[in-house]
C-alpha positions in Angstrom: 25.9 55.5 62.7 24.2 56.0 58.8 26.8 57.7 57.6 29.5 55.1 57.5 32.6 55.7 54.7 35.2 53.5 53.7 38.0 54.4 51.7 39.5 51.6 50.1 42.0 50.4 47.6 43.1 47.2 45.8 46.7 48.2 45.9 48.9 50.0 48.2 50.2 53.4 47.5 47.6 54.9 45.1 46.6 57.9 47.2 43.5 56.3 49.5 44.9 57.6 52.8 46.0 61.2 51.1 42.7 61.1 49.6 41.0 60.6 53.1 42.7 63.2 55.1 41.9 65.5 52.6 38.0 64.6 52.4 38.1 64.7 56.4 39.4 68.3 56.7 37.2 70.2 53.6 34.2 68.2 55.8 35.3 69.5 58.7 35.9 73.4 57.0 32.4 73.2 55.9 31.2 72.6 58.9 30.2 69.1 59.6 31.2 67.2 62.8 33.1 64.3 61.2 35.6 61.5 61.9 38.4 59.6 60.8 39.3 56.3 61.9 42.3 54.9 61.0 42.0 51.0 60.7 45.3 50.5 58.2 47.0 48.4 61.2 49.8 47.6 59.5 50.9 50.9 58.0 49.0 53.7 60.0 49.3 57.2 58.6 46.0 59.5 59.1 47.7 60.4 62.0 50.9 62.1 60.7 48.3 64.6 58.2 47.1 66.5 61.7 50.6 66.2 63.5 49.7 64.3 66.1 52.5 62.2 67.5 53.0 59.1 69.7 53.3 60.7 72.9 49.8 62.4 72.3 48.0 59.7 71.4 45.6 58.7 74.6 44.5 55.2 72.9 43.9 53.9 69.5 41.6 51.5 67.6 44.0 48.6 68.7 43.1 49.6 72.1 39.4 50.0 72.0 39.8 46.4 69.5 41.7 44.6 72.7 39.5 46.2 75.4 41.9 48.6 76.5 40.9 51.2 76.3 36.7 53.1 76.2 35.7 54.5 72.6 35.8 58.1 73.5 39.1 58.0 74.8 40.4 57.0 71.1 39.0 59.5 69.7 41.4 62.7 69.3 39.9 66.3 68.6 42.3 68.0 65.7 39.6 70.7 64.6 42.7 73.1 65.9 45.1 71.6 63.5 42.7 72.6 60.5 44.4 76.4 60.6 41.2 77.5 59.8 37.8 78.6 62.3 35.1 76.5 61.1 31.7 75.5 63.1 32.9 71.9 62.1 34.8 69.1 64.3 37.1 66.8 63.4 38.0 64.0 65.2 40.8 61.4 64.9 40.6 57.9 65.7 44.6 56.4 65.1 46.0 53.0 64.9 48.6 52.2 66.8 52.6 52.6 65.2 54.2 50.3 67.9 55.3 47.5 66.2 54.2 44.7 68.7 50.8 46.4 68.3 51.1 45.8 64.3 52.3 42.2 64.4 49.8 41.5 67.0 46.8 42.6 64.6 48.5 40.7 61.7 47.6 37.8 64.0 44.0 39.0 64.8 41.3 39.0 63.1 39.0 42.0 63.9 35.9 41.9 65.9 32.6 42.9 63.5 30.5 43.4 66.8 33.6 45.2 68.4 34.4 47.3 64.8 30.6 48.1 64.9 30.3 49.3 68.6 32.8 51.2 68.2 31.5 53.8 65.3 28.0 53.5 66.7 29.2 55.0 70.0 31.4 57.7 68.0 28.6 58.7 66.1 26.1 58.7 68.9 28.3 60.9 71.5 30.2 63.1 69.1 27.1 63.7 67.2 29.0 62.8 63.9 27.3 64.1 60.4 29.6 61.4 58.8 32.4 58.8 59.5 35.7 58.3 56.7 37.0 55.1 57.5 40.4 54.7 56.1 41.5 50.3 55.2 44.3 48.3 54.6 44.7 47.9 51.4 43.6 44.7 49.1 41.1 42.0 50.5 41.1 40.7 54.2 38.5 39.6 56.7 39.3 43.3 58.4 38.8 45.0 55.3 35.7 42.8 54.3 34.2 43.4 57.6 34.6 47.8 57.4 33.1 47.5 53.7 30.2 45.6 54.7 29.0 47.6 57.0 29.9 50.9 55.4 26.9 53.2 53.5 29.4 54.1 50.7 32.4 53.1 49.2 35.0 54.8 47.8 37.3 53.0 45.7 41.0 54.4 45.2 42.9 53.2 42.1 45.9 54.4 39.8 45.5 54.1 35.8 47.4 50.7 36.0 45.9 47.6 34.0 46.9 45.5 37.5 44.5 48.3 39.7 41.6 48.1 37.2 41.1 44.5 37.1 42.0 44.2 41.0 39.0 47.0 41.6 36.7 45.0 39.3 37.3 42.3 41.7 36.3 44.3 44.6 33.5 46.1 43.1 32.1 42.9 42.3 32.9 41.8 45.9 31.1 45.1 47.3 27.7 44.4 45.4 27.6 41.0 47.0 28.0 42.8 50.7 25.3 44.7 49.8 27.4 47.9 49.9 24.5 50.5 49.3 27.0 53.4 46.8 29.9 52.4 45.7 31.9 55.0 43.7 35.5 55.3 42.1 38.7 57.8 41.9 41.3 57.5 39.3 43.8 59.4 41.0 47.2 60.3 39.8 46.0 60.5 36.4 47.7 62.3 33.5 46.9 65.7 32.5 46.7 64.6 29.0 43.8 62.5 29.5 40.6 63.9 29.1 38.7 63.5 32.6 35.0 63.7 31.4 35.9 60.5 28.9 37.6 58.8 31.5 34.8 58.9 34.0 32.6 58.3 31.4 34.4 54.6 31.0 34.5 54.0 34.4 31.4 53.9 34.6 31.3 51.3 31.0 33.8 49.2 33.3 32.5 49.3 36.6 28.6 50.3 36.5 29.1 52.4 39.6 27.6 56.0 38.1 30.2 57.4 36.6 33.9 58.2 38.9 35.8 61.1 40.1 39.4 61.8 38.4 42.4 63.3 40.0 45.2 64.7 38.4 48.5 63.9 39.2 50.4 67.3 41.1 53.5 67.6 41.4 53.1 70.1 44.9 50.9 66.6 46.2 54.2 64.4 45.8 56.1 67.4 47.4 54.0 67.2 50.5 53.7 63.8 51.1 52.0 63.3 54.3 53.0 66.5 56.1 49.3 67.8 56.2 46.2 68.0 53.8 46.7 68.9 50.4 43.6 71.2 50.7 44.6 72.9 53.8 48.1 74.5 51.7 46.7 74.9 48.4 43.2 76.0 49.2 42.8 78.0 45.6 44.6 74.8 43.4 42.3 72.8 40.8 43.0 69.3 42.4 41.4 71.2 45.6 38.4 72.2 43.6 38.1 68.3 42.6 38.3 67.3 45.6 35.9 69.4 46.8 33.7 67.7 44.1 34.1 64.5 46.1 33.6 66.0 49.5 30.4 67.3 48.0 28.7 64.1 47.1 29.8 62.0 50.0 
C-alpha cells in the first residue's frame, strides 16, 4: 500500500478521530476508493460516524491482529452511509468495543508484520487510492509501529502549551522513523486568532511546511460523533478547511 495515513495525536480528545471521519468521507465524495482503519483499541469510535453498530460488525482489526478472522472480512463497505452518490468507496475497518477485546490488546503488543499485511492486502484487493489510519493517542509501541510505516502524518493538537511541546516530541520522534510528510492541525482554535500567522509559526516551531488550522464550531461540539461534520454542513467554512486538508493528503 503507498498511500498509508496516520492520524495521530499527543493527547486525547483534540479532534483526531472527528478529524479522520471527516477526511474519509470528502475522499470518498470525491471519488477515491479509500479506507479507514480504526486501530484506537482502547477507545474505538470511527465506527459510530457511519452508524454501524455491534451486531453488524463481521470482524475487526483485533480479529485479523489474533488470527481470527481473514482481512477482507474486516473490512466493512459504508459508501451508502455517505447520503450522497459518489464514484468513490469507503470502507471501514473497526476495532472491537467488547471490553475483553480492549483489555486483551492493552496486554498485546501489536504485530508490525501482522499491522503490515494487513493494509497491503486492503490496498491490493479493494484497489484503495489511499488508507486514513486512525491511533491511540500519545506514544506506544502500537502507535510507533502505524507511524513508521505510514507515507504521511498528520498530527492533531489543541492550542494548549502541554499539546505543543508533547507534538514537538513526536515530530521529533517521526523524523527519526523516517516518516516521509509529516504535517500539523491546530484544531479547535479561536476565531480571534489569525490562521495565516498561526500556520505561519507552526511551521517556526515544528519545520513541517507550514500547518492547517481549524476553527472551533460550535454545530461540531453539537454533533459529537453522530456522523461527519462534512456530510451535515456541506456549505460551512470549517468544511471548506477541511476540504483544504483532504486536498493535499
Amino acid at each position: 500500500m503507498n498511500n498509508i495515513v496516520t492520524i495521530h495525536s499527543f493527547r486525547q480528545s483534540v479532534g483526531k478521530s472527528t478529524l479522520t471521519a471527516n477526511l474519509a468521507a470528502l475522499l470518498a465524495l470525491q471519488g477515491r476508493r479509500v479506507g479507514l482503519v480504526d486501530t484506537d483499541f482502547q477507545g474505538a469510535s470511527a465506527h459510530l460516524f457511519y452508524g454501524l453498530t455491534d451486531t453488524e460488525m463481521r470482524a475487526t482489526f483485533n480479529d485479523y491482529l489474533w488470527k481470527k478472522s481473514e482481512a477482507l472480512k474486516m473490512a466493512h463497505d459504508v459508501t451508502t452511509r455517505l447520503g450522497t452518490p459518489t464514484d468513490g468507496k469507503l470502507y471501514l475497518v473497526p476495532a472491537s468495543t467488547q471490553v475483553p477485546d480492549i483489555i486483551k490488546m492493552l496486554r498485546t503488543t501489536m504485530s508490525i508484520e501482522r499491522y503490515t499485511e494487513a493494509l497491503n492486502i486492503l490496498g491490493k484487493e479493494l484497489a484503495l487510492d489511499i488508507l486514513l489510519v486512525d491511533t491511540r493517542a500519545g506514544l506506544s509501541e502500537n502507535t510507533l509501529m502505524a507511524i513508521a510505516v505510514s507515507n504521511s502524518l498528520l498530527l492533531v493538537l489543541h492550542p494548549d502549551p502541554q499539546d505543543f511541546q508533547g507534538t514537538a516530541v513526536t515530530v521529533d520522534v517521526a523524523r527519526k522513523l523516517a516518516v516521509p510528510s509529516i504535517q500539523l492541525v491546530l484544531n479547535d482554535s479561536s476565531e480571534s486568532l489569525n490562521a495565516a500567522e498561526v500556520s505561519q509559526q507552526l511551521e517556526q516551531s515544528y519545520h513541517c511546511g507550514g500547518g492547517f488550522v481549524l476553527s472551533h464550531t460550535e454545530e461540531l461540539a453539537a454533533l459529537a460523533s453522530s456522523q461527519p461534520f462534512v456530510l451535515a454542513y456541506p456549505d460551512h467554512p470549517l468544511t471548506a478547511k477541511i476540504k483544504e486538508i483532504a486536498d493535499h493528503i
